[in-house]
TORMAR-633902 format. One record per residue (C-alpha): residue number from 1; residue in one letter; x, y, z. Coordinates in steps of 0.5 Angstrom, whole numbers, plus 500, padded with zeros to 3 digits. Layout:
// TORMAR-633902
NUM, a, X, Y, Z
...
//
This chain:
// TORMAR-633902
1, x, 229, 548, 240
2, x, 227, 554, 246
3, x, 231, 557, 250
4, x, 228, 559, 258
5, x, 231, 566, 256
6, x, 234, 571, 251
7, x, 240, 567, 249
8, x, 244, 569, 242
9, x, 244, 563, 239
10, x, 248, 561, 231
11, x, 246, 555, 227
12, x, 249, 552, 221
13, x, 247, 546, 217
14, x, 253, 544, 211
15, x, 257, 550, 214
16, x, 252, 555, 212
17, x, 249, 560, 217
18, x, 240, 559, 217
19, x, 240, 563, 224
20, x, 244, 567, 228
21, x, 241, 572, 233
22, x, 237, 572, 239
23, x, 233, 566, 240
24, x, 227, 567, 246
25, x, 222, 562, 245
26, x, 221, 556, 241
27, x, 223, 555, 234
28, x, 223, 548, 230
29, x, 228, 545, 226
30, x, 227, 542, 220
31, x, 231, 534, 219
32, x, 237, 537, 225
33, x, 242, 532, 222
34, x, 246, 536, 219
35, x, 245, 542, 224
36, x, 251, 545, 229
37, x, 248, 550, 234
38, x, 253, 555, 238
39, x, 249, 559, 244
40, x, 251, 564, 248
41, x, 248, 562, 254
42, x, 248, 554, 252
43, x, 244, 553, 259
44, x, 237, 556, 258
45, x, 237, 553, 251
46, x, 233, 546, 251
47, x, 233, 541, 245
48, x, 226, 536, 244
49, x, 226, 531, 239
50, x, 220, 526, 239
51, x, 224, 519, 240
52, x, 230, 522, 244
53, x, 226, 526, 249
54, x, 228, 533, 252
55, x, 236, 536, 254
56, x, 239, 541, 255
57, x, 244, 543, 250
58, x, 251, 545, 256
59, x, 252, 548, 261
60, x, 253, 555, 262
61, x, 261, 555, 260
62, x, 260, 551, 255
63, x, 260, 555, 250
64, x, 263, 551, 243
65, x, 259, 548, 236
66, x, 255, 543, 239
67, x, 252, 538, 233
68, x, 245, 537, 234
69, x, 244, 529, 232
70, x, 239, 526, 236
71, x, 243, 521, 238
72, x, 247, 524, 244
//
């Protein structure tokens, strides 16, 4: 996951809270299945899987959990 500029960021896997605070870079997350992700500026975050190529994760109004299955 990275993010093109500051953006508070919360992910969660199970319910429980691995990160929350300002993502600014890159940062990798282990076996994403069962990870929902929440960003403040969901527009300047960027998703990449190996097998599902990049995506940005919303627009910037699009500010809600958003699971981070590869499939989408």
């Amino acid at each position: 996951i990275r993010s093109g500029g500051p953006s508070w960021s919360v992910w969660r896997r199970g319910g429980i809270v691995e990160f929350g605070g300002l993502l600014n870079g890159e940062r990798r997350i282990e076996s994403p299945d069962l990870v929902a992700f929440y960003a403040g500026r969901p527009d300047l975050v960027q998703l990449s899987y190996p097998d599902a190529g990049t995506r940005t994760l919303g627009a910037v109004n699009d500010i809600r959990w958003i699971p981070l299955n590869p499939e989408r």
